[in-house]
KEKE-3310 file (N, C-alpha, C; in steps of 0.2 Angstrom, whole numbers, plus 5000, padded with zeros to 4 digits):
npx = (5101:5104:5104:5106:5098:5085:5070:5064:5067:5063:5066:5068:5061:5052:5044:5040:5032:5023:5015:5011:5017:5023:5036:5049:5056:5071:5079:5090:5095:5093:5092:5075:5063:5052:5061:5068:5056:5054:5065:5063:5051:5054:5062:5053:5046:5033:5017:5011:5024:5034:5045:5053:5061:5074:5078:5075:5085:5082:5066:5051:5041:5024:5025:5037:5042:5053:5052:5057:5063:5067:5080:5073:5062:5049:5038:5044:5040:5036:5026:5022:5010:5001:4987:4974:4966:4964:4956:4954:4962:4964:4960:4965:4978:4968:4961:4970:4975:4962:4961:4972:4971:4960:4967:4976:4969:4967:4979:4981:4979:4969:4954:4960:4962:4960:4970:4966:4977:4982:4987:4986:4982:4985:4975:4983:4995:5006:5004:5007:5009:5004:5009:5009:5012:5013:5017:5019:5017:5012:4996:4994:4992:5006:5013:5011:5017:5015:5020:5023:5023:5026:5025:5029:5037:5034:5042:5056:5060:5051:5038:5024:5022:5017:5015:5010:5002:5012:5024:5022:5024:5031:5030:5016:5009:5014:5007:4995:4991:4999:4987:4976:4980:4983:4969:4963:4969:4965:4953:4941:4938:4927:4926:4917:4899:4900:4912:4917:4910:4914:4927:4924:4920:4932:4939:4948:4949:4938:4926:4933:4943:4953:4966:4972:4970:4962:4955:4944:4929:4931:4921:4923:4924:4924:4918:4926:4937:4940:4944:4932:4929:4921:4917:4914:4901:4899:4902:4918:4928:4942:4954:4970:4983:4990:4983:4979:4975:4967:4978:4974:4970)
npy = (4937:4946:4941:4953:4964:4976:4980:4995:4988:4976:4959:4948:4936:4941:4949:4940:4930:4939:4944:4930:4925:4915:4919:4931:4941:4952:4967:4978:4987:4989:4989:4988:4982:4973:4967:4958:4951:4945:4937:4929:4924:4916:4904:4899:4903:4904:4908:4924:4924:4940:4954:4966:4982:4995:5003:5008:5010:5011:5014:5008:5013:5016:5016:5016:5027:5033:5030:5039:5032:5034:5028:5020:5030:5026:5012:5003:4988:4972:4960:4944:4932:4920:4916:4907:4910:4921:4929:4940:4950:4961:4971:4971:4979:4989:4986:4984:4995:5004:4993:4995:5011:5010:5002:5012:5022:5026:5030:5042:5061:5064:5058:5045:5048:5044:5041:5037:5027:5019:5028:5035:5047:5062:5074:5086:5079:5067:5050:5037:5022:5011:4994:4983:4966:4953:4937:4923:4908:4902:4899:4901:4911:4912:4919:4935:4948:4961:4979:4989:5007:5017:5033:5035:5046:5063:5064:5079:5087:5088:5093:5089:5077:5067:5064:5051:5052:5063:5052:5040:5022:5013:5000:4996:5002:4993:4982:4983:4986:4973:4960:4968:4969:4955:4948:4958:4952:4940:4941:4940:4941:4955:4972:4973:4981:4989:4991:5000:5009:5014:5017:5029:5037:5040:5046:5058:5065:5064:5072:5082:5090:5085:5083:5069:5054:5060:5076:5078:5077:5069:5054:5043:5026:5011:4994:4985:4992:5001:5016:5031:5046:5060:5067:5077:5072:5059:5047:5039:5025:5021:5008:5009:5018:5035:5047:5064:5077:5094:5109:5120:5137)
npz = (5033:5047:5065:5074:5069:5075:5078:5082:5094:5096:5088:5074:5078:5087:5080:5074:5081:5087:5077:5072:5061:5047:5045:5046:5039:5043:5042:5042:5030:5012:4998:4990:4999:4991:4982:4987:4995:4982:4978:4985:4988:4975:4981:4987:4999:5012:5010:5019:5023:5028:5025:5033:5030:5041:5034:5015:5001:4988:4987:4979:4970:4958:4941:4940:4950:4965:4980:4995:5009:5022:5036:5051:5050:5047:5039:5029:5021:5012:5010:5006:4999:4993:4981:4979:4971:4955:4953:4963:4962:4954:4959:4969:4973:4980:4988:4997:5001:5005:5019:5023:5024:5036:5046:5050:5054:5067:5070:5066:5064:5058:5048:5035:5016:5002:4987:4971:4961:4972:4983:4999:5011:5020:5023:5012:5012:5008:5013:5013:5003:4990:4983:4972:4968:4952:4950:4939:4934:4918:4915:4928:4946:4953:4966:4976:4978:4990:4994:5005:5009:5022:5031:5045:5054:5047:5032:5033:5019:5011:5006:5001:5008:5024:5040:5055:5071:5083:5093:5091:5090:5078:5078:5085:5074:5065:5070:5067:5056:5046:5050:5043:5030:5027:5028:5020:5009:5007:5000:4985:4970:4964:4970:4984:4985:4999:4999:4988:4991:5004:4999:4988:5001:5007:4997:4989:4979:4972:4963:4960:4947:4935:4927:4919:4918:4908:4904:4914:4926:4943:4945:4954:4956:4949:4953:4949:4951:4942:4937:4936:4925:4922:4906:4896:4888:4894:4905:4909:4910:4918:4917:4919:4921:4927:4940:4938:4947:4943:4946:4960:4956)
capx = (5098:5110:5101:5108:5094:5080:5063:5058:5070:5061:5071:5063:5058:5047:5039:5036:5027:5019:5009:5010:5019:5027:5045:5050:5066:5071:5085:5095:5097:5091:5087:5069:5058:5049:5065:5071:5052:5053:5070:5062:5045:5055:5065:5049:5046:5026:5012:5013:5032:5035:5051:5054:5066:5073:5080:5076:5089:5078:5060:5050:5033:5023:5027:5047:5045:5056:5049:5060:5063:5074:5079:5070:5055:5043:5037:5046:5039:5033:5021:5022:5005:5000:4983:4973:4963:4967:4949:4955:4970:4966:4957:4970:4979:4961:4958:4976:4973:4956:4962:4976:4967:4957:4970:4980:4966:4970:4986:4981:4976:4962:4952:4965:4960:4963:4969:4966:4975:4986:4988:4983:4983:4982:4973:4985:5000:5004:5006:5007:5008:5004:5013:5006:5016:5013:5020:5015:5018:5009:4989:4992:4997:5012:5012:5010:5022:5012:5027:5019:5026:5019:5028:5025:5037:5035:5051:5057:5062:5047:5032:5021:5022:5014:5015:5009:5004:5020:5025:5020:5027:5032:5029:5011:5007:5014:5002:4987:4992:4998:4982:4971:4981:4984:4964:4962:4972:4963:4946:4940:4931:4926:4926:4911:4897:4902:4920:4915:4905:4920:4932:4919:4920:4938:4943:4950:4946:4928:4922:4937:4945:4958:4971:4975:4971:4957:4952:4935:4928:4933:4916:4921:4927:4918:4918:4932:4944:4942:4943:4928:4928:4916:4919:4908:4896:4897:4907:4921:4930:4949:4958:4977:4986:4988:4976:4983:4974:4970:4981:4971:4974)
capy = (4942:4950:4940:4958:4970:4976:4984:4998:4985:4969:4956:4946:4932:4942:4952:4935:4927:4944:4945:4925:4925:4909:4920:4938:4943:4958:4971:4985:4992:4986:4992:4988:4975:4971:4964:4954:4946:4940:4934:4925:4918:4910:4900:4893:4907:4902:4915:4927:4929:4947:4958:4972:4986:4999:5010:5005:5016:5011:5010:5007:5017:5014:5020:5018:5032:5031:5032:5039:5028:5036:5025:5024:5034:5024:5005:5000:4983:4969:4953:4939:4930:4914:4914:4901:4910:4927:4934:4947:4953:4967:4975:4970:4988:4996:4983:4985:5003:5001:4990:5002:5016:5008:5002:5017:5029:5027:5034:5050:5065:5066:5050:5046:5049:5038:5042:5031:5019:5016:5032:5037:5055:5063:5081:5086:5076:5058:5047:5030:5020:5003:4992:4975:4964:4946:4931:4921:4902:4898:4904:4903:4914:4909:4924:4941:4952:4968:4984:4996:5011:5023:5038:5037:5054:5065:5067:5085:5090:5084:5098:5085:5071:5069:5058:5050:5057:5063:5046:5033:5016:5010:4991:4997:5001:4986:4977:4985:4986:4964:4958:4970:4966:4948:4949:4959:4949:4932:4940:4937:4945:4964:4975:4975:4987:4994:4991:5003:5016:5018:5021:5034:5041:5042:5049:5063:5068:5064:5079:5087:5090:5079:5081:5063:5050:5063:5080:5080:5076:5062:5052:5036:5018:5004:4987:4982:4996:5007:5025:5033:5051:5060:5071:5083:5069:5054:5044:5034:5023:5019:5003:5009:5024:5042:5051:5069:5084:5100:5113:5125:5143)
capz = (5038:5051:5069:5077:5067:5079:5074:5087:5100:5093:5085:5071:5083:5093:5078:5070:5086:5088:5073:5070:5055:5048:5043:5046:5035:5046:5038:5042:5024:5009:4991:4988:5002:4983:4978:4993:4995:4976:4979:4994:4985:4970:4981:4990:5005:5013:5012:5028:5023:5029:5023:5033:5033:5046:5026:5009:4995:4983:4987:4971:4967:4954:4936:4942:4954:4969:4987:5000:5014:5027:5041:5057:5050:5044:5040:5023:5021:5009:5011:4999:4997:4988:4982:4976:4964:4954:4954:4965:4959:4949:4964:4978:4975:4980:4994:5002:5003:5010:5024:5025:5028:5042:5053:5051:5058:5076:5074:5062:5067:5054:5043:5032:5013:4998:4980:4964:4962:4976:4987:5006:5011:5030:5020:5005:5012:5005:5021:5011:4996:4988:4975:4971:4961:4955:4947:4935:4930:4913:4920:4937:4949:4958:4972:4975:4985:4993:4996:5008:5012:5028:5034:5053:5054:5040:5030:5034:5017:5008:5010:4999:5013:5030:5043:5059:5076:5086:5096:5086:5089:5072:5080:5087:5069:5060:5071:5065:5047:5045:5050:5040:5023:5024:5027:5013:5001:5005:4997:4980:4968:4963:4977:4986:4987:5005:5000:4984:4999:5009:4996:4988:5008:5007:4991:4989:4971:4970:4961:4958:4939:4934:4918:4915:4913:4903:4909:4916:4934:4945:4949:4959:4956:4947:4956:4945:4952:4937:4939:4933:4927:4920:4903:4893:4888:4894:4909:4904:4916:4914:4921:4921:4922:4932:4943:4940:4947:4941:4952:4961:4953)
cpx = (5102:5103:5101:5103:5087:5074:5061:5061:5069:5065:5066:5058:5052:5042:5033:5029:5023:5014:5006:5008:5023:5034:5043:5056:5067:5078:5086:5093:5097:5087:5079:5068:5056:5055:5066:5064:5053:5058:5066:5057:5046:5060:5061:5046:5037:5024:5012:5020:5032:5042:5049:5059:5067:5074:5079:5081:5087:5072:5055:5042:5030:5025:5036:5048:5048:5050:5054:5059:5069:5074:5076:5062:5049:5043:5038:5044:5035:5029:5022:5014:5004:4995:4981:4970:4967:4960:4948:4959:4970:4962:4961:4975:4974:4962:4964:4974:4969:4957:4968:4973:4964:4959:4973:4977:4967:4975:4985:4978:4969:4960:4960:4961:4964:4963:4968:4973:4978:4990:4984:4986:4982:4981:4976:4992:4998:5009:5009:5007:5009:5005:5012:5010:5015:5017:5018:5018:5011:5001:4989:4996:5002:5013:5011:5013:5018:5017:5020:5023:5025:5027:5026:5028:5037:5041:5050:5058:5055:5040:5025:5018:5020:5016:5010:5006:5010:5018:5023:5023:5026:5029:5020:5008:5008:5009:4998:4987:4994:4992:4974:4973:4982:4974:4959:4966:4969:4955:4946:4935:4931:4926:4918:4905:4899:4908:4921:4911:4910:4926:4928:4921:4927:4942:4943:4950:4942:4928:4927:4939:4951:4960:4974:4971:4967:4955:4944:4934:4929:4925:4917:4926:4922:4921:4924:4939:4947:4941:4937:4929:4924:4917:4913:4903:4894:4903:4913:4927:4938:4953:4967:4978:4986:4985:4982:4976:4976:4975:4976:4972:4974)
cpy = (4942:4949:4948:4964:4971:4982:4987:4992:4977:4966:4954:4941:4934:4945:4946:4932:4933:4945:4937:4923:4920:4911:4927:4938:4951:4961:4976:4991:4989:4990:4993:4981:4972:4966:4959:4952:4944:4936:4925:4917:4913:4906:4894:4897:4907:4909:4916:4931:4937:4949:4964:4975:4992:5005:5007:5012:5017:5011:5013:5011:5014:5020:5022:5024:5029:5033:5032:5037:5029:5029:5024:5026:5035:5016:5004:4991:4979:4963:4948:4934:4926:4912:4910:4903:4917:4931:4941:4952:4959:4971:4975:4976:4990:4991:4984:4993:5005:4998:4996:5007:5017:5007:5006:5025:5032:5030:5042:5055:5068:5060:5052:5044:5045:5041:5038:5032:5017:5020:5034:5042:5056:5073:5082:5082:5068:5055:5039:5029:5013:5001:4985:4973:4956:4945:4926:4915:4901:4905:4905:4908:4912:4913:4931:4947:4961:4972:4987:5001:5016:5028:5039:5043:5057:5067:5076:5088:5086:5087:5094:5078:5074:5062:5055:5053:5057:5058:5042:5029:5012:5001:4991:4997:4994:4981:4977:4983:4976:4962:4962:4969:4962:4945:4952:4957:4941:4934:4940:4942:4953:4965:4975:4979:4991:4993:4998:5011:5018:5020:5028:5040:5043:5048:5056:5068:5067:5070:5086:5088:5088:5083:5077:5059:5055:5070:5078:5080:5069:5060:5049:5033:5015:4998:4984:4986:5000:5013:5027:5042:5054:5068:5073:5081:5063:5052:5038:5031:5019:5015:5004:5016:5030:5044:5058:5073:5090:5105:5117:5132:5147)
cpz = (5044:5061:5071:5077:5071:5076:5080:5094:5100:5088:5079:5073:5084:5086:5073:5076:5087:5083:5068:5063:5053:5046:5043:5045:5040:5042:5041:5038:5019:5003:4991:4993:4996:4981:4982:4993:4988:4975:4983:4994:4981:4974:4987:4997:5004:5012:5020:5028:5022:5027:5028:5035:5037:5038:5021:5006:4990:4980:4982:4974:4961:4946:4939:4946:4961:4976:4992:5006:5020:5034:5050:5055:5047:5042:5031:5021:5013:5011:5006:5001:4992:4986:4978:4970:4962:4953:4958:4965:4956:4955:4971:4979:4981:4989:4999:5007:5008:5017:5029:5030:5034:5046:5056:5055:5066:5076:5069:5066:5064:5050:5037:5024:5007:4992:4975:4961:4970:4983:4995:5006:5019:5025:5015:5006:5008:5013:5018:5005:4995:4982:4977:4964:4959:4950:4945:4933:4925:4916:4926:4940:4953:4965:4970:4980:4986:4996:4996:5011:5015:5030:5040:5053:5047:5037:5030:5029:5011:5008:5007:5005:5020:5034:5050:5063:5079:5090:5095:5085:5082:5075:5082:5079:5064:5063:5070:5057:5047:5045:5046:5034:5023:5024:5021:5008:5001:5001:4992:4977:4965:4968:4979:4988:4994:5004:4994:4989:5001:5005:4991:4993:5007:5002:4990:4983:4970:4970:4959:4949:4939:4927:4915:4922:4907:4907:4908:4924:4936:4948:4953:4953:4954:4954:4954:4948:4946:4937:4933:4931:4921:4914:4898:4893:4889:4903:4908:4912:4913:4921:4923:4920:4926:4935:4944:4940:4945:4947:4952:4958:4959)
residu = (UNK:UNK:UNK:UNK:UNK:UNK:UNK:UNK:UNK:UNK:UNK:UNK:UNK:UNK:UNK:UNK:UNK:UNK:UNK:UNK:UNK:UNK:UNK:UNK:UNK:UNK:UNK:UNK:UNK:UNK:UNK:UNK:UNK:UNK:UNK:UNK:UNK:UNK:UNK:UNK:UNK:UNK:UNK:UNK:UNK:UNK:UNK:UNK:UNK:UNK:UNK:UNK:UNK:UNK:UNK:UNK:UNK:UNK:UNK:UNK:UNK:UNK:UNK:UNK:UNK:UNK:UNK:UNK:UNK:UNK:UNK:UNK:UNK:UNK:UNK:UNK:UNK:UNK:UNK:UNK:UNK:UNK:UNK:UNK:UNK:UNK:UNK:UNK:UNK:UNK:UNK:UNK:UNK:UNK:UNK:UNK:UNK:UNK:UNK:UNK:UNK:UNK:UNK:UNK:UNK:UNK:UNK:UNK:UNK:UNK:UNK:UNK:UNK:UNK:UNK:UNK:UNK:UNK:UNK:UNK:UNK:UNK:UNK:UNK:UNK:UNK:UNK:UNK:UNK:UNK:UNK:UNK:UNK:UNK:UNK:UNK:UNK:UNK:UNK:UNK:UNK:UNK:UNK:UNK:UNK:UNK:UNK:UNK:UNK:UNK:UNK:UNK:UNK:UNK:UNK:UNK:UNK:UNK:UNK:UNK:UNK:UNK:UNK:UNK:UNK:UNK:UNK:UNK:UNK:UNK:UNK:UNK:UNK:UNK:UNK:UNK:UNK:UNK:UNK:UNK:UNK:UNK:UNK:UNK:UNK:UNK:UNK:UNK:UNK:UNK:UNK:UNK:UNK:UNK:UNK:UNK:UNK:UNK:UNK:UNK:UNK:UNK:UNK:UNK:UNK:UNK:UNK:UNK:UNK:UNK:UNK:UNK:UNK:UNK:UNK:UNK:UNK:UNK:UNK:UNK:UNK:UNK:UNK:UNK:UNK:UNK:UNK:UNK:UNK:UNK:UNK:UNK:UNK:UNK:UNK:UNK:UNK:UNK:UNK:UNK:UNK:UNK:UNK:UNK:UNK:UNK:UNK:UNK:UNK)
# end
């Protein structure tokens, strides 16, 4: 790590005593935060350790899609995480997001809107996205590196993407956002019913028509973080794959 690299004018010192972090890897320019925290966690890096960069070149999506991370214009970062159980792991996508979207509202200009599994929206834009990834010795979990990526400005060639309000301190933000997902990653469990309410409240497909995973209607979420959707005669709820909408005609 290059001491010289500043976040918004802040070194990595100040951003680790600022959100009272036991290690903040700060960067310049860097492939993928994803890759640099898993570097980081098999060589013994605490929970808390923060990755963040000012560019990633190759910032990872889900389904191998790339996420464009220009320098400067937005919060590239990862979290590593060591929990004691895995009871919550298959929900800590939904729940990051969730948290996400909470801290992120002060700085939007509208609630911020959530897609299944791992997507935040500001109206039809995408503002955000979450990639959970663990590690595994034998049953146990070993860690869990949470890669979030926010567009504080929105990329200009990118009519899909949204961002911030204008003048939004990327370092104001990082201090909303660390403390609502290292909170939402020590919970446990299913999601719980008002955590199942607000994502409901947010989603941006409830009640629309979908073409994959299956066409039908998007209901909701189970408790499990299964996408529910609702086909000619029955409801059928599905744990992995795409949430594609129909296009408008």
């Amino acid at each position: 790590m290059d001491s010289a690299v500043r976040f918004d004018g802040a070194t990595h010192e100040v951003i680790q005593q600022l959100l009272g972090l036991p290690r903040v890897e700060l960067l310049e320019s860097t492939t993928s935060t994803l890759d640099v925290a898993h570097r980081l966690a098999a060589r013994g890096a605490p929970a808390g350790t923060l990755v963040l960069a000012n560019e990633q070149t190759a910032g990872r999506g889900r389904g191998g899609k790339t996420w464009q991370s220009s320098s400067g214009a937005g919060l590239w970062l990862t979290l590593i995480e060591r929990p004691t159980e895995s009871s919550g792991l298959g929900v800590l996508s939904l729940r990051v997001g969730l948290a996400a979207a909470e801290a992120l509202d002060r700085f939007a200009s509208e609630p911020i809107r959530l897609k299944w599994p791992n997507d935040l929206y500001i109206d039809q834009g995408k503002l955000a996205g979450v990639l959970v990834e663990a590690r595994w010795r034998e049953q146990a979990v070993e860690w869990v590196a949470i890669g979030l990526g926010v567009n504080v400005k929105a990329p200009q060639d990118m009519e899909a993407a949204a961002g911030l309000e204008r003048g939004t301190a990327r370092l104001d933000v990082l201090s909303e956002l660390i403390p609502a997902i290292r909170a939402a990653a020590s919970a446990t469990g299913p999601l719980r019913p008002e955590e199942v309410e607000e994502f409901n409240a947010r989603d941006l497909a409830r009640g629309r028509t979908c073409v994959e995973p299956a066409r039908g209607r998007v209901a909701g979420i189970t408790p499990e973080g299964e996408l529910l959707v609702a086909l000619a005669d029955s409801v059928a709820p599905f744990r992995s794959g795409s949430l594609v909408l129909e296009k408008a005609r």
